[in-house]
C-alpha positions in Angstrom: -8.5 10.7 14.1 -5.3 10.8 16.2 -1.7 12.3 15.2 1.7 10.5 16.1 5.1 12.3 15.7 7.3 10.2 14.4 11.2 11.1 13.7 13.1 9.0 11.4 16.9 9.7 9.8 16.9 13.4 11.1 13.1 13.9 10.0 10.5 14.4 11.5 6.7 12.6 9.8 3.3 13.5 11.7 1.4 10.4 11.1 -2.7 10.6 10.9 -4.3 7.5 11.9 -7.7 6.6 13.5 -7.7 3.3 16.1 -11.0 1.4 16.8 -10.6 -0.5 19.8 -12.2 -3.9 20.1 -10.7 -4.8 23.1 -8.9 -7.4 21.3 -5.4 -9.3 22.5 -5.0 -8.7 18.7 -4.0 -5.9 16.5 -4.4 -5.2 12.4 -2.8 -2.5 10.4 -4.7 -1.5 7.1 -1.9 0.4 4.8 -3.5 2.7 1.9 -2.6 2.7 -2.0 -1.1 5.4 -3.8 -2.9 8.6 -4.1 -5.4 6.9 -1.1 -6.0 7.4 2.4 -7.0 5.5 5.9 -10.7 7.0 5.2 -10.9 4.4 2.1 -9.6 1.5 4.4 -11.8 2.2 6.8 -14.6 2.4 4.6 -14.2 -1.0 4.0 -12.8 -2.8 6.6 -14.2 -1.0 9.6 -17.3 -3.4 10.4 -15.0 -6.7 9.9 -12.2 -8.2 11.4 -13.8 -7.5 14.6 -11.5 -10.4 16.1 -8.7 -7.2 15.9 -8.0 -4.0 17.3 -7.8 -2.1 14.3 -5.1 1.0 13.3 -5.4 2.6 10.0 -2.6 4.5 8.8 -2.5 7.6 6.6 1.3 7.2 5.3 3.7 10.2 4.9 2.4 12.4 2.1 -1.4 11.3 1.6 -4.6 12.2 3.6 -3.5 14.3 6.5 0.1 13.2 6.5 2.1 15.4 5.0 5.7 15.1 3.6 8.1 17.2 2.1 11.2 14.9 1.7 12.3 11.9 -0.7 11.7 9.0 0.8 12.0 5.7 -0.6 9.8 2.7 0.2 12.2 0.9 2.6 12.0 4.1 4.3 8.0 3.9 4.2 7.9 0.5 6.0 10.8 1.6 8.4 8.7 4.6 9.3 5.9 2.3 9.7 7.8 0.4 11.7 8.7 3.2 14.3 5.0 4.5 14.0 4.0 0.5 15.4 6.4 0.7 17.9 5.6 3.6 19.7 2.5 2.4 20.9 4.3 -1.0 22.3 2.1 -3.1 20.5 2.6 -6.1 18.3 0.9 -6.2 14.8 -0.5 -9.4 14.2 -1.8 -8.9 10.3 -1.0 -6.2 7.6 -3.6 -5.3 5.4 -1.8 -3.6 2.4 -3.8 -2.2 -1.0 -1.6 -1.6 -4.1 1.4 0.3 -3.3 0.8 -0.5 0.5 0.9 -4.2 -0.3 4.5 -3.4 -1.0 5.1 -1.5 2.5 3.4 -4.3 4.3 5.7 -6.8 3.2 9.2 -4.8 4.6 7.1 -4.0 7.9 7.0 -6.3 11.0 3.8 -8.4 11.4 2.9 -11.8 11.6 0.8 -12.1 8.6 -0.1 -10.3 5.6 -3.4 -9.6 3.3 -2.5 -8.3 -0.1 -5.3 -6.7 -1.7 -4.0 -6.1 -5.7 -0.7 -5.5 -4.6 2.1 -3.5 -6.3 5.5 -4.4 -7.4 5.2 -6.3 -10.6 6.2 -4.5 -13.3 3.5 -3.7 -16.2 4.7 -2.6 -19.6 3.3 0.9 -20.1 1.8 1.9 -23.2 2.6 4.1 -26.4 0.5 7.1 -25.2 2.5 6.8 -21.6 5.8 5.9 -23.4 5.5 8.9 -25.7 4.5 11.4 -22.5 7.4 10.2 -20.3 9.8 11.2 -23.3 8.0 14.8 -23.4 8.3 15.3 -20.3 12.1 14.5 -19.9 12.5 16.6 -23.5 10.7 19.5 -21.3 12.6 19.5 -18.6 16.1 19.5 -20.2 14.2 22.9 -21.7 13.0 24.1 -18.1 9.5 23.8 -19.5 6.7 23.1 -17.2 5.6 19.4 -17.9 3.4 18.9 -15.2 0.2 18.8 -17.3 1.8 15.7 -18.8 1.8 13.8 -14.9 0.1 10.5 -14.7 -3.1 10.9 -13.1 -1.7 9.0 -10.1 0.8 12.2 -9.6 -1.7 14.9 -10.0 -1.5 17.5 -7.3 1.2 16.3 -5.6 4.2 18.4 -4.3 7.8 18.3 -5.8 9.2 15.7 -3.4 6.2 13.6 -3.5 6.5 13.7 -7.2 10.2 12.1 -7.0 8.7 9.8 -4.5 6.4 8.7 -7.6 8.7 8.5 -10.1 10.8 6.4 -7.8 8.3 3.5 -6.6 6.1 3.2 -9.3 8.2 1.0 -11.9 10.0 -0.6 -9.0 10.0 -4.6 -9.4 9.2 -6.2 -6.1 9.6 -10.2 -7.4 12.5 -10.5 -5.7 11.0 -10.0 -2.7 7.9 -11.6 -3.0 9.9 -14.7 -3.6 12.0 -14.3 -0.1 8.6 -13.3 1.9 8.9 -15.9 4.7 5.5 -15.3 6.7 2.1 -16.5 5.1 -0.3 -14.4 2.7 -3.2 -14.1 2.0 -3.3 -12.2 -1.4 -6.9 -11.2 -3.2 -7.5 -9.9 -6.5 -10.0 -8.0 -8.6 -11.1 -9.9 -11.7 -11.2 -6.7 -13.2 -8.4 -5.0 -12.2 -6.8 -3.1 -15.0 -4.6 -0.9 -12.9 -2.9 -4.0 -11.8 -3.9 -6.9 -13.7 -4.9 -10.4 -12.6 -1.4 -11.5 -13.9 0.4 -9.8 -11.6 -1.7 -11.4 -8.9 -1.0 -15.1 -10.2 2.5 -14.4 -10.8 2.6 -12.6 -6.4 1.4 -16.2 -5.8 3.7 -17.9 -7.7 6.4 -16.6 -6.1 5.8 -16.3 -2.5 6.3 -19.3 -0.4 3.5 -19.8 1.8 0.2 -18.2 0.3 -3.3 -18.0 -0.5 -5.0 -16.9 -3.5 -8.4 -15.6 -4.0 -9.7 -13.9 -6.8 -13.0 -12.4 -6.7 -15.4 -9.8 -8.9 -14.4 -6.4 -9.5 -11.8 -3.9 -10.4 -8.1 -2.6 -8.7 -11.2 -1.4 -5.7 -12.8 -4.6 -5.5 -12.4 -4.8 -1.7 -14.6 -1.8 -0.7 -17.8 -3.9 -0.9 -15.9 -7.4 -0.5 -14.4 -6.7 3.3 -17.1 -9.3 4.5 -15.9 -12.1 2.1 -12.0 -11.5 2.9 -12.3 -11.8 6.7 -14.4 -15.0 6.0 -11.3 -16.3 3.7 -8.4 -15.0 6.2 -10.2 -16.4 8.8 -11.1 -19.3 7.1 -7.7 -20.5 5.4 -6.4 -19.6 8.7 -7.3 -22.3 11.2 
């Protein structure tokens, strides 16, 4: 594990990420969910893709990142941007999971694998509905509400928190649709967190794809890595 410094808009982010050198002319970026970390990407992905120097990336606010500011995430990819840049490399592919699916596709990189990515809306449910509502009837009373925090904000700091509230409902078709580049985008079966619809409709909308959908849930790709770089490297010849 390595640290970067990177300063963006009067800020300054120190990055956590781990390289593993393959003495490849190539390079792969693996971009965590929400609430993740570069440990879980790893995981997975380290004995594959050996075609690739490989740089996993703890983003601002998760695993040994910290972050203290609102950020948005246009300002995620654009600090993932600066982060690729100060080594003076090119990234060939993105790997992004779930909420990283949607910072991959801002960033610069020649490719992209979505793995159950983020950014098509999902109508929340009575229960979450009815706890939102609490919590905003709480606040206007300067109640505490945090015991009312999805579980995917639990334990996270006030601006991280905003972060949350910002990106999770944000509706990402549009740009799915305009996503120039290929993709490669797989899917859980089982994924309930974001379902195989949202996965059909990602390949609907952008251009130049390809779609895979294999066995398992929103995690599916921890014991699937093998199967994925055969795809990728498959579709792609």
């Amino acid at each position: 594990m390595a640290k970067r410094l990177i300063c963006y808009r009067g800020n300054e982010f120190e990055l956590s990420y781990t390289f593993l050198n393959h003495h490849c002319s190539k390079n792969i970026l693996f971009l965590h969910g929400w609430g993740s970390n570069k440990e879980l990407m790893e995981l997975a992905f380290k004995n594959s893709f050996k075609d690739f120097n490989h740089y996993y990336l703890d983003m601002p606010g998760f695993g040994n990142s910290p972050n203290s500011v609102v950020i948005s995430t246009q300002d995620y990819a654009q600090i993932t941007n600066e982060f690729i840049a100060s080594f003076d490399i090119k990234i060939n592919v993105i790997v992004g999971h779930s909420f990283g699916g949607k910072v991959a596709l801002l960033c610069n990189s020649d490719e992209i694998i979505l793995l159950s990515s983020a950014g098509i809306p999902i109508q929340k449910s009575l229960r979450v509905k009815t706890k939102i509502f609490l919590a905003k009837i709480f606040k206007t009373l300067g109640i505490n509400s945090s015991k009312l925090r999805s579980a995917d904000a639990e334990n996270l700091n006030e601006a991280m928190y905003e972060v949350f509230k910002q990106v999770v409902n944000e509706d990402f078709s549009n740009i799915y649709a305009h996503f120039c580049k290929k993709a490669y985008v797989f899917w859980g079966r089982s994924d309930s967190a974001t379902p195989l619809w949202c996965g059909e409709k990602i390949s609907t909308l952008i251009p130049n794809n390809h779609f895979f959908v294999l066995e398992g849930d929103h995690y599916f790709f921890l014991k699937q890595a093998k199967i994925i770089d055969e795809q990728y490297h498959k579709e792609g010849r």
